[in-house]
Backbone bond lengths (Angstrom), bond angles and torsions (degrees), N, CA, C in turn:
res aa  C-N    CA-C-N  psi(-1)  N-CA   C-N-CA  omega(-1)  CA-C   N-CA-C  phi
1 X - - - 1.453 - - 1.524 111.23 -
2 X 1.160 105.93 -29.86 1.985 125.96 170.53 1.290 110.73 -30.12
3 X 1.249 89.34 -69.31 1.911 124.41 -171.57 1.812 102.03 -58.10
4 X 1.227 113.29 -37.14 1.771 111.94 -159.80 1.417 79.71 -82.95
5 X 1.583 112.05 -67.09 1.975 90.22 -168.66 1.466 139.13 -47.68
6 X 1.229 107.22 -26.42 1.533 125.37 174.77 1.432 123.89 -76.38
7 X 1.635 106.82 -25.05 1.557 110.96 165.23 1.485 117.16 -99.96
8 X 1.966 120.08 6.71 1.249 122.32 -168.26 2.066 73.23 -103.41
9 X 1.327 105.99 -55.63 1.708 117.29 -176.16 1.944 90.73 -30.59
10 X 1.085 108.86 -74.10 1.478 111.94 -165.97 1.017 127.22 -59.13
11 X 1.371 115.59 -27.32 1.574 129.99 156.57 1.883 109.77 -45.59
12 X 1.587 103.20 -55.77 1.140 99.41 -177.05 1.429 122.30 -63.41
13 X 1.323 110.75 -45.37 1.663 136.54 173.09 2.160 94.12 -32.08
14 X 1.088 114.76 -85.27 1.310 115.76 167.75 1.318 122.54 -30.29
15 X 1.125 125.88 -67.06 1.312 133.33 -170.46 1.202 105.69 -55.32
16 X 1.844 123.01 -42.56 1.644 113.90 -168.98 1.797 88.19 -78.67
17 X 1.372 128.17 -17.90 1.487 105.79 -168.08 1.712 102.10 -88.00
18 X 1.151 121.03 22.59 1.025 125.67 -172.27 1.728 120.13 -124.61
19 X 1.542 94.18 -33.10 1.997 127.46 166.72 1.550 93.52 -57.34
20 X 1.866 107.20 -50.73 1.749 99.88 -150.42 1.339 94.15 -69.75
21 X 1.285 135.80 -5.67 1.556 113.36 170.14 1.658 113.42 -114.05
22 X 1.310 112.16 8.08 1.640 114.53 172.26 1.714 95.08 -111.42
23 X 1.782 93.25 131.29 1.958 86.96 169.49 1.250 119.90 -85.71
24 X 1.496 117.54 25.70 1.535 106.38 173.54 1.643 117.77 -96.83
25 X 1.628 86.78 -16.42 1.773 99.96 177.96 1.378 120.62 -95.91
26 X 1.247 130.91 154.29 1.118 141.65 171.04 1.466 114.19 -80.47
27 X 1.403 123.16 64.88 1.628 104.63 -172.74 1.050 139.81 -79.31
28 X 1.380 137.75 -14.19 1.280 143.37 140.55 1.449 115.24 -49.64
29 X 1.304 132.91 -37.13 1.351 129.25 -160.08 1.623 89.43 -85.08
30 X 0.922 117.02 -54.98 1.731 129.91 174.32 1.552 122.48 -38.73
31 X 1.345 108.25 -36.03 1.350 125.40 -176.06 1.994 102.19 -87.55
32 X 1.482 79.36 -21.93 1.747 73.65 -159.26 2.233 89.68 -83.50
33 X 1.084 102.24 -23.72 1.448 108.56 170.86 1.715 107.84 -41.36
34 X 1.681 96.36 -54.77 1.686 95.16 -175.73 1.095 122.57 -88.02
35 X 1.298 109.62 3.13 1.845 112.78 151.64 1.232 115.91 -63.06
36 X 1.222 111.52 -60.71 1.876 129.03 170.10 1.510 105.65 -37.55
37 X 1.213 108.85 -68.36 1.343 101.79 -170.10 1.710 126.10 -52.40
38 X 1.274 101.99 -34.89 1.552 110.75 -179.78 1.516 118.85 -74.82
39 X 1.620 101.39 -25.59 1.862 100.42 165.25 1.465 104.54 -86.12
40 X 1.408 141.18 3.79 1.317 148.69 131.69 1.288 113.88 -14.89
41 X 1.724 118.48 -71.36 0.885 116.24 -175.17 1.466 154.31 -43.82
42 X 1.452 162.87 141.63 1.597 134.56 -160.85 1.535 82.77 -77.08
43 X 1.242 148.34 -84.78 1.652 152.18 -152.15 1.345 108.17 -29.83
44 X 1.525 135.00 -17.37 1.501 138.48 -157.73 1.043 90.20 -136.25
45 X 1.619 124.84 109.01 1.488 146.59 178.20 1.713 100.02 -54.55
46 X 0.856 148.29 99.70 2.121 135.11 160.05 1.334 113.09 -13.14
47 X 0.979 123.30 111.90 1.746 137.59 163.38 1.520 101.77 -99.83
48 X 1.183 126.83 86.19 1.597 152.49 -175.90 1.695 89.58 -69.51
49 X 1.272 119.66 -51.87 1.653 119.23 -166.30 1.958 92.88 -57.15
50 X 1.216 104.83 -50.22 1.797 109.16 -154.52 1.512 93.39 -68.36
51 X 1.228 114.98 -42.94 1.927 118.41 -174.55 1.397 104.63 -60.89
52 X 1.589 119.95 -60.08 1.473 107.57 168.71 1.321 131.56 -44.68
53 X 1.364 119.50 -52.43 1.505 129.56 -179.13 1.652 101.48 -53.22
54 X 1.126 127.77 -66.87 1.425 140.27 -147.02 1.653 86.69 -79.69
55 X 1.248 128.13 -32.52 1.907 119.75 170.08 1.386 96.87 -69.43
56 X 1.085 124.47 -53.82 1.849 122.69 -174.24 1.630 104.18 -47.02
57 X 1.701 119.78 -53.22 1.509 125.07 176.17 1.645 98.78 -44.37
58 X 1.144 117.59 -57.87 1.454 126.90 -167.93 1.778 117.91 -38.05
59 X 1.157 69.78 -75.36 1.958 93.07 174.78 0.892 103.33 -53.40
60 X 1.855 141.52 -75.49 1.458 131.68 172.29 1.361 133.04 -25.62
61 X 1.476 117.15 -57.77 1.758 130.19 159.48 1.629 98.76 -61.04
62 X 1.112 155.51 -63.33 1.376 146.55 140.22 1.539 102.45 32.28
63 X 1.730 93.83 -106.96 1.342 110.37 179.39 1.294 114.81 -75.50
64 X 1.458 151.21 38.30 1.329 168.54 114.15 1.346 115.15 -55.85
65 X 1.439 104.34 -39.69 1.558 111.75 171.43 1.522 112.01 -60.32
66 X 0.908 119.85 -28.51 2.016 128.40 -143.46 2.019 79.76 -102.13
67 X 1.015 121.41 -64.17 1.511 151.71 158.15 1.115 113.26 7.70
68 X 1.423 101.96 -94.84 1.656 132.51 -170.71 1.978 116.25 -62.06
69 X 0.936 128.77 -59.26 1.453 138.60 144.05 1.525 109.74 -15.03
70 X 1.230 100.86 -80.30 2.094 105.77 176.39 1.752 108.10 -42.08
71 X 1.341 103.60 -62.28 1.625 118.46 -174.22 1.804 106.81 -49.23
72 X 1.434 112.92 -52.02 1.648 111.58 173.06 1.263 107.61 -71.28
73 X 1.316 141.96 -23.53 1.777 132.02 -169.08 1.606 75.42 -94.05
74 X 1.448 156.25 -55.58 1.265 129.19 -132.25 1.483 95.72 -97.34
75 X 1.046 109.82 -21.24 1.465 105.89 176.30 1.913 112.90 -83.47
76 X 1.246 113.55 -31.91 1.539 87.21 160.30 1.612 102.23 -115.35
77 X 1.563 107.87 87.81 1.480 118.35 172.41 1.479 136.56 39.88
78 X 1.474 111.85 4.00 1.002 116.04 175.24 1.683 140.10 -75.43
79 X 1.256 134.66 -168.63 1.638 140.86 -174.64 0.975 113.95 -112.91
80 X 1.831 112.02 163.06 1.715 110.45 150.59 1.246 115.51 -39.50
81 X 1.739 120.98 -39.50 1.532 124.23 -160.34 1.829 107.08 -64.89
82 X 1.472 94.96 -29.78 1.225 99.21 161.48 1.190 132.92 -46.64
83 X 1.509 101.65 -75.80 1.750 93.28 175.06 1.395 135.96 -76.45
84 X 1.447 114.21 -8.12 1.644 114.68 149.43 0.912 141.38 -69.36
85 X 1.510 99.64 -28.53 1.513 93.27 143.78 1.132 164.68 -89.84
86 X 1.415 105.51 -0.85 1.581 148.89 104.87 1.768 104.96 29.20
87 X 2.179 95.09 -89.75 0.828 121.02 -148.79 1.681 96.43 -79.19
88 X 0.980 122.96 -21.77 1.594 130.34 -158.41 1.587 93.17 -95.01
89 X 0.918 117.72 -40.17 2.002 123.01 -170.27 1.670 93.13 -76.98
90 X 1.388 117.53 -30.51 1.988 109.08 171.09 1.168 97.12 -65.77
91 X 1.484 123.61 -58.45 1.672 108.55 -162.57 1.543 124.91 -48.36
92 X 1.418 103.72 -67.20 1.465 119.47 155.46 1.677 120.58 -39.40
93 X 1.372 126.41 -28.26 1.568 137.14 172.42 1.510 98.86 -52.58
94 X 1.316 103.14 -69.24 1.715 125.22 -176.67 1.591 108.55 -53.45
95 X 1.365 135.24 -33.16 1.091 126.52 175.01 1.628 125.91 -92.05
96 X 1.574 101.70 -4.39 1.308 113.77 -167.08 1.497 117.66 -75.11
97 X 1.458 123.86 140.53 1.692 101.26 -160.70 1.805 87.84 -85.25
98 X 1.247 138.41 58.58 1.433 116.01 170.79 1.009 84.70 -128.61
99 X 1.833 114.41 163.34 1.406 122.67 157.33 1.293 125.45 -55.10
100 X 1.458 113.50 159.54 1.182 118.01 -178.05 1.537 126.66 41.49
101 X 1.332 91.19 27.27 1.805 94.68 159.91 1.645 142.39 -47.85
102 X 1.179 95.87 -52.12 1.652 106.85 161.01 1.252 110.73 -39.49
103 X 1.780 127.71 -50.47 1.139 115.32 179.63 1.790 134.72 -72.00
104 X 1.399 76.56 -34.76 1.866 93.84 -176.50 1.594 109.11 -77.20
105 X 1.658 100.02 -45.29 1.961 92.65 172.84 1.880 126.48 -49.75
106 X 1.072 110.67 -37.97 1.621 115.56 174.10 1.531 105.29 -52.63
107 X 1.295 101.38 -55.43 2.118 116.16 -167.63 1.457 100.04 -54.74
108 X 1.665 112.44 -46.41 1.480 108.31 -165.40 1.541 105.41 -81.09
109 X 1.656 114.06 -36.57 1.242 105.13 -171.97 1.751 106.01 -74.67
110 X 1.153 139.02 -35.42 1.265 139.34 141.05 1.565 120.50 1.29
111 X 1.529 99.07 -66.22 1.149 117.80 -164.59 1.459 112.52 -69.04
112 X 1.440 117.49 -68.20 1.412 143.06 139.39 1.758 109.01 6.21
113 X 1.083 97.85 -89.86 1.794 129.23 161.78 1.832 97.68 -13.88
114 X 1.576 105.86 -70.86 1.340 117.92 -155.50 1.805 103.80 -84.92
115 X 1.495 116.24 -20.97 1.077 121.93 175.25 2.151 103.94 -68.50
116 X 1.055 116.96 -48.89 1.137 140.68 -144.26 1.862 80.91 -72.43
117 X 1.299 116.73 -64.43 1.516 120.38 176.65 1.397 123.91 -94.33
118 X 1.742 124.10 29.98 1.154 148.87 126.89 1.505 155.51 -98.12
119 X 0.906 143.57 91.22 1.107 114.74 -168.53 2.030 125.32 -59.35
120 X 1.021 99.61 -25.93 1.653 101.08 -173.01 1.737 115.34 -80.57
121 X 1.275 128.09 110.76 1.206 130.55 176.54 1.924 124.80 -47.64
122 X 1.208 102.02 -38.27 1.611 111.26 175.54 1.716 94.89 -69.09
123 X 1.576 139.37 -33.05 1.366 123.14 -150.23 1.804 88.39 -87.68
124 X 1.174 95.52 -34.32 1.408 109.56 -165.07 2.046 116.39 -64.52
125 X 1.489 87.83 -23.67 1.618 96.41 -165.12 1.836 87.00 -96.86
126 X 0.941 105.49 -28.40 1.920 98.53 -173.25 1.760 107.01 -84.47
127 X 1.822 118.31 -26.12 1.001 116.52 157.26 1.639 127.77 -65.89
128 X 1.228 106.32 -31.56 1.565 103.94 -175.90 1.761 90.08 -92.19
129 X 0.812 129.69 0.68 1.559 117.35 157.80 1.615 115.50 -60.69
130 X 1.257 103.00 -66.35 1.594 129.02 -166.86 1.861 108.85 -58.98
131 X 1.611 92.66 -33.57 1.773 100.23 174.43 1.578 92.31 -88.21
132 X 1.085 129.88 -47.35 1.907 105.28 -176.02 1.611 102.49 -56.41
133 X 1.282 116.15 -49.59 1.879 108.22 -164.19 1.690 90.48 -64.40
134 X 1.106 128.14 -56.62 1.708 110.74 -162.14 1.593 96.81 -65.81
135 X 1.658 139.49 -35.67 1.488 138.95 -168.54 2.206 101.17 -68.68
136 X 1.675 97.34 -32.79 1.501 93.35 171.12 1.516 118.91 -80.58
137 X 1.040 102.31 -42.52 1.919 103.54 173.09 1.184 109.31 -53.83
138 X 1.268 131.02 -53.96 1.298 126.46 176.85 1.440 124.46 -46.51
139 X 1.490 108.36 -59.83 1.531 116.32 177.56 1.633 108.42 -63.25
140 X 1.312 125.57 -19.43 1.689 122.03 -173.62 1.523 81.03 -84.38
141 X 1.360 132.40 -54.86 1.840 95.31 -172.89 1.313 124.10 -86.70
142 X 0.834 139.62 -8.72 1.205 137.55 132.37 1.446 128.60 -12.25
143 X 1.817 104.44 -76.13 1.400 107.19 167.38 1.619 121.74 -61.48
144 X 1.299 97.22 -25.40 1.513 113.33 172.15 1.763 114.92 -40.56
145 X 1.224 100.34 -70.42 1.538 135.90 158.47 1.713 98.25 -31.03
146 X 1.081 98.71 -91.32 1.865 99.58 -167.28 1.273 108.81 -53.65
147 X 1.407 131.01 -48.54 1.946 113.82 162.06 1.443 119.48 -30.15
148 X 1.099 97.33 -58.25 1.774 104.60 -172.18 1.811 104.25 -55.77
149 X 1.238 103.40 -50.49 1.415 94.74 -174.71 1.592 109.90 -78.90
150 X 0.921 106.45 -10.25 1.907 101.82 148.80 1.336 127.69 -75.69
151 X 1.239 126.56 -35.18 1.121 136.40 147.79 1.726 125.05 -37.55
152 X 1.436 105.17 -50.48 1.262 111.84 173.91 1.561 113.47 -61.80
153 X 1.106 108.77 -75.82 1.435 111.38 166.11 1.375 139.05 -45.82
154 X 1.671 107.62 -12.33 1.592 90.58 166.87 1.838 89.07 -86.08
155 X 1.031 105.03 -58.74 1.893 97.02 177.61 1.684 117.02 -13.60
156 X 1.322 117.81 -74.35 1.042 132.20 166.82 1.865 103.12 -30.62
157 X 1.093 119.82 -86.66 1.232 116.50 178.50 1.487 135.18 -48.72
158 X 1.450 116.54 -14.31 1.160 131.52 147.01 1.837 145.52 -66.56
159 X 1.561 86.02 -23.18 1.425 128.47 -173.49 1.655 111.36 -68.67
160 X 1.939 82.19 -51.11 2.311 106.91 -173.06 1.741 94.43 -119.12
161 X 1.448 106.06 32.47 1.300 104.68 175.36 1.895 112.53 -50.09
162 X 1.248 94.45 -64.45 1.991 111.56 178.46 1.773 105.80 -52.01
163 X 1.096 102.95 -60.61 1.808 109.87 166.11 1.576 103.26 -42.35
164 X 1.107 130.52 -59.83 1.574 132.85 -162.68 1.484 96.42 -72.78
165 X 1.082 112.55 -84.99 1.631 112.32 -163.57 1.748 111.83 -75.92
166 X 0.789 112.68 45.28 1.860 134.64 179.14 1.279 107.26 -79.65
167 X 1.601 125.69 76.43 1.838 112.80 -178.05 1.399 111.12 -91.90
Protein backbone atom coordinates (compact mmCIF):
# COMPACT_ATOMS: atom_id res chain seq x y z
CA UNK A 1 0.00 0.00 0.00
CA UNK A 2 3.48 2.09 0.67
CA UNK A 3 4.43 1.80 -2.87
CA UNK A 4 0.69 2.88 -4.37
CA UNK A 5 0.72 6.15 -2.24
CA UNK A 6 4.08 7.30 -3.16
CA UNK A 7 3.60 6.65 -6.90
CA UNK A 8 -0.21 8.16 -6.66
CA UNK A 9 1.90 11.13 -4.19
CA UNK A 10 4.29 11.52 -7.26
CA UNK A 11 1.85 11.44 -9.78
CA UNK A 12 0.41 14.35 -8.03
CA UNK A 13 3.84 16.05 -7.23
CA UNK A 14 4.21 16.31 -11.24
CA UNK A 15 1.01 17.08 -12.25
CA UNK A 16 0.72 20.22 -9.73
CA UNK A 17 4.36 21.17 -11.22
CA UNK A 18 2.84 21.04 -14.36
CA UNK A 19 -1.00 22.80 -13.24
CA UNK A 20 1.38 25.74 -11.78
CA UNK A 21 2.02 26.69 -15.30
CA UNK A 22 -1.43 25.58 -17.00
CA UNK A 23 -4.54 27.80 -15.64
CA UNK A 24 -6.80 25.01 -15.74
CA UNK A 25 -4.90 23.18 -12.93
CA UNK A 26 -4.54 23.77 -9.52
CA UNK A 27 -0.78 23.21 -9.02
CA UNK A 28 0.13 23.94 -5.75
CA UNK A 29 -3.03 22.50 -4.30
CA UNK A 30 -2.20 19.27 -6.35
CA UNK A 31 1.31 19.07 -5.29
CA UNK A 32 0.34 19.70 -1.85
CA UNK A 33 -2.07 16.45 -2.35
CA UNK A 34 1.30 14.48 -2.86
CA UNK A 35 2.70 15.71 0.17
CA UNK A 36 -0.42 14.37 2.00
CA UNK A 37 -0.38 11.37 0.47
CA UNK A 38 3.19 10.30 1.29
CA UNK A 39 2.71 11.16 5.15
CA UNK A 40 -0.26 8.66 4.40
CA UNK A 41 1.93 6.14 4.44
CA UNK A 42 2.64 3.61 7.79
CA UNK A 43 6.84 3.90 6.97
CA UNK A 44 6.62 7.96 7.14
CA UNK A 45 5.93 9.01 10.77
CA UNK A 46 3.05 12.41 10.21
CA UNK A 47 4.80 15.73 10.44
CA UNK A 48 1.38 17.66 11.26
CA UNK A 49 3.77 20.98 11.66
CA UNK A 50 5.10 20.51 7.72
CA UNK A 51 1.29 19.58 6.42
CA UNK A 52 -0.05 22.66 8.13
CA UNK A 53 2.62 25.09 7.06
CA UNK A 54 2.88 23.89 3.40
CA UNK A 55 -1.47 24.07 3.32
CA UNK A 56 -1.03 27.70 4.79
CA UNK A 57 1.81 28.23 1.62
CA UNK A 58 -1.03 26.81 -0.49
CA UNK A 59 -3.94 28.91 0.33
CA UNK A 60 -1.77 32.13 0.48
CA UNK A 61 -0.19 31.59 -3.25
CA UNK A 62 -3.95 30.44 -3.84
CA UNK A 63 -5.35 33.73 -3.33
CA UNK A 64 -2.06 35.52 -4.64
CA UNK A 65 -2.91 33.86 -7.73
CA UNK A 66 -6.49 35.64 -8.11
CA UNK A 67 -4.33 38.91 -6.72
CA UNK A 68 -1.30 39.52 -8.57
CA UNK A 69 -2.69 39.50 -12.36
CA UNK A 70 -5.54 42.24 -11.35
CA UNK A 71 -2.74 44.37 -9.40
CA UNK A 72 -0.26 44.32 -12.80
CA UNK A 73 -3.30 44.96 -15.44
CA UNK A 74 -4.71 47.75 -12.94
CA UNK A 75 -1.67 49.23 -12.43
CA UNK A 76 -0.76 49.69 -16.06
CA UNK A 77 -4.52 50.54 -16.92
CA UNK A 78 -5.63 47.56 -17.96
CA UNK A 79 -9.11 44.98 -17.92
CA UNK A 80 -10.62 41.68 -17.16
CA UNK A 81 -10.20 41.43 -21.10
CA UNK A 82 -6.83 41.69 -20.16
CA UNK A 83 -6.29 38.95 -18.13
CA UNK A 84 -8.40 36.47 -20.08
CA UNK A 85 -6.77 36.99 -22.41
CA UNK A 86 -3.91 36.47 -20.60
CA UNK A 87 -5.08 33.11 -19.73
CA UNK A 88 -6.30 31.95 -23.24
CA UNK A 89 -2.93 33.25 -25.23
CA UNK A 90 -0.95 30.56 -22.42
CA UNK A 91 -3.10 27.81 -23.56
CA UNK A 92 -2.73 28.35 -27.19
CA UNK A 93 1.26 29.55 -26.29
CA UNK A 94 1.75 25.86 -25.11
CA UNK A 95 0.23 24.37 -28.16
CA UNK A 96 1.76 26.63 -30.64
CA UNK A 97 4.40 24.90 -32.91
CA UNK A 98 6.84 28.12 -32.43
CA UNK A 99 9.35 28.65 -29.83
CA UNK A 100 8.79 30.19 -26.88
CA UNK A 101 5.17 30.12 -26.99
CA UNK A 102 4.29 30.09 -23.44
CA UNK A 103 5.89 33.36 -23.43
CA UNK A 104 4.57 35.21 -26.44
CA UNK A 105 0.86 33.58 -26.13
CA UNK A 106 0.00 35.49 -22.68
CA UNK A 107 1.55 39.06 -24.33
CA UNK A 108 -0.57 38.49 -27.47
CA UNK A 109 -3.55 37.12 -25.79
CA UNK A 110 -3.23 40.11 -23.29
CA UNK A 111 -2.97 42.27 -25.95
CA UNK A 112 -5.78 40.87 -28.14
CA UNK A 113 -8.03 40.74 -24.90
CA UNK A 114 -7.29 44.57 -24.26
CA UNK A 115 -7.53 45.51 -27.96
CA UNK A 116 -10.96 43.78 -28.26
CA UNK A 117 -12.38 46.11 -25.12
CA UNK A 118 -10.36 49.17 -26.32
CA UNK A 119 -10.22 51.04 -28.91
CA UNK A 120 -6.61 52.71 -28.59
CA UNK A 121 -3.57 50.48 -29.49
CA UNK A 122 -0.81 52.27 -27.16
CA UNK A 123 -3.53 51.74 -23.97
CA UNK A 124 -3.91 48.34 -25.04
CA UNK A 125 -0.11 47.37 -25.55
CA UNK A 126 0.94 49.01 -22.01
CA UNK A 127 -2.17 47.13 -20.52
CA UNK A 128 -1.33 43.76 -21.83
CA UNK A 129 2.14 44.50 -20.55
CA UNK A 130 1.14 45.01 -16.89
CA UNK A 131 -1.34 41.74 -17.20
CA UNK A 132 1.66 39.55 -18.70
CA UNK A 133 4.21 40.85 -15.74
CA UNK A 134 1.46 40.28 -12.91
CA UNK A 135 0.11 36.71 -15.22
CA UNK A 136 4.23 35.89 -15.07
CA UNK A 137 4.79 36.64 -11.38
CA UNK A 138 2.09 34.72 -10.54
CA UNK A 139 2.85 31.56 -12.49
CA UNK A 140 6.86 31.86 -11.32
CA UNK A 141 5.51 31.36 -7.69
CA UNK A 142 3.49 29.04 -8.16
CA UNK A 143 5.97 26.91 -10.01
CA UNK A 144 8.18 28.18 -7.40
CA UNK A 145 5.90 26.48 -4.84
CA UNK A 146 5.48 23.09 -6.67
CA UNK A 147 9.49 22.63 -7.19
CA UNK A 148 10.02 23.02 -3.66
CA UNK A 149 7.45 20.61 -2.80
CA UNK A 150 9.19 18.25 -5.07
CA UNK A 151 12.09 18.85 -3.51
CA UNK A 152 10.57 18.07 -0.24
CA UNK A 153 9.31 14.92 -1.15
CA UNK A 154 12.02 13.41 -2.92
CA UNK A 155 13.99 14.29 0.49
CA UNK A 156 11.35 12.83 2.44
CA UNK A 157 11.47 9.71 0.38
CA UNK A 158 15.03 9.43 0.53
CA UNK A 159 15.06 10.02 4.23
CA UNK A 160 12.34 6.46 4.84
CA UNK A 161 13.96 5.19 1.77
CA UNK A 162 14.96 1.52 3.78
CA UNK A 163 11.50 1.91 5.76
CA UNK A 164 9.66 2.34 2.28
CA UNK A 165 11.12 -0.14 0.04
CA UNK A 166 11.64 -2.89 2.94
CA UNK A 167 10.35 -6.37 1.18
Amino acid sequence: MDILLIVLGALCIIVGIAGSLLPVLPGPIISWVGLLLLYLTEAIPTNITLLVITLVVVVVISILDYIIPSIGTKRFGGTKAGIIGTSIGLVVGLFAPIPGGIIIGPFLGAFIGELINKSNSKTALKAAFGSFIGFMASTFMKFLITVIYFGLFISIVWKYKNELFAF
